[in-house]
C-alpha positions in Angstrom: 0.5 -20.1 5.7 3.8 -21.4 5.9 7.2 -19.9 7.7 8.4 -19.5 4.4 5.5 -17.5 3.1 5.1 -15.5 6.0 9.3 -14.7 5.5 8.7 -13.2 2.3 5.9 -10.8 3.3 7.1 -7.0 3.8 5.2 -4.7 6.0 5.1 -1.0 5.0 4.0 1.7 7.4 2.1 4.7 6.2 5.0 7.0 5.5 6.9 4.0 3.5 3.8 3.8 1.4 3.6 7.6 0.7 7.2 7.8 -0.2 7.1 4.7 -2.2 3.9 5.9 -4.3 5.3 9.8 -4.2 2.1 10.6 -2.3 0.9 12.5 0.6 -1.0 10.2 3.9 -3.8 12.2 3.5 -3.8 11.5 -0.2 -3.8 7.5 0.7 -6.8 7.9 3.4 -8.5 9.9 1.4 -8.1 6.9 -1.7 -8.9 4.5 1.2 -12.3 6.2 1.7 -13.3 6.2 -2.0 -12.2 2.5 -2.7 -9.2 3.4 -4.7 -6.7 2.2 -2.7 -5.8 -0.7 -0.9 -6.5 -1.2 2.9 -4.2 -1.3 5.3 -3.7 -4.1 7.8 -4.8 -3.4 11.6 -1.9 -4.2 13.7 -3.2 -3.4 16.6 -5.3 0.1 18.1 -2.8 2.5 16.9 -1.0 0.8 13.9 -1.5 -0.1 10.5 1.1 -1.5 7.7 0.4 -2.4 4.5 1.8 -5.6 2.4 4.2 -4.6 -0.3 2.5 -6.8 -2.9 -0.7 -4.9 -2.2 0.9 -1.7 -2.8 3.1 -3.6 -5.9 0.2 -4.4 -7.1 -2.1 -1.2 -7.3 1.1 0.8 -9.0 1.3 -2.1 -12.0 -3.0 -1.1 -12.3 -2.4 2.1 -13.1 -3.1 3.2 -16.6 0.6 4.2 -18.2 1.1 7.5 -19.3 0.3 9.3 -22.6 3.0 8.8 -25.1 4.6 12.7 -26.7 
């Protein structure tokens, strides 16, 4: 990967990905356990983050709403 790639990368911690999906953290494990969400990075013991585009990406796979 190059410097350039790895510039463009964001890193979201657990609470950026909850208020960026309108979600709780439970809600986003609990998706994590049934394969319905995207795993997080391990950082290290204690620290997770996930890649935008990863989270960018579920949101445009969800199915749109029902037209009124």
């Amino acid at each position: 990967m190059t410097a350039e790639a790895i510039n463009t990368i964001k890193l979201l911690s657990a609470s950026e990905v909850a208020n960026t999906i309108g979600m709780s953290k439970s809600w986003i494990y609990q998706q994590i356990k049934q394969g319905k969400f995207p795993e997080p990075l391990r950082l290290g013991p204690q620290k997770t983050a996930w890649k935008f585009a990863d989270i960018a990406e579920w949101i445009n796979a969800l199915p749109q709403g029902v037209e009124q």
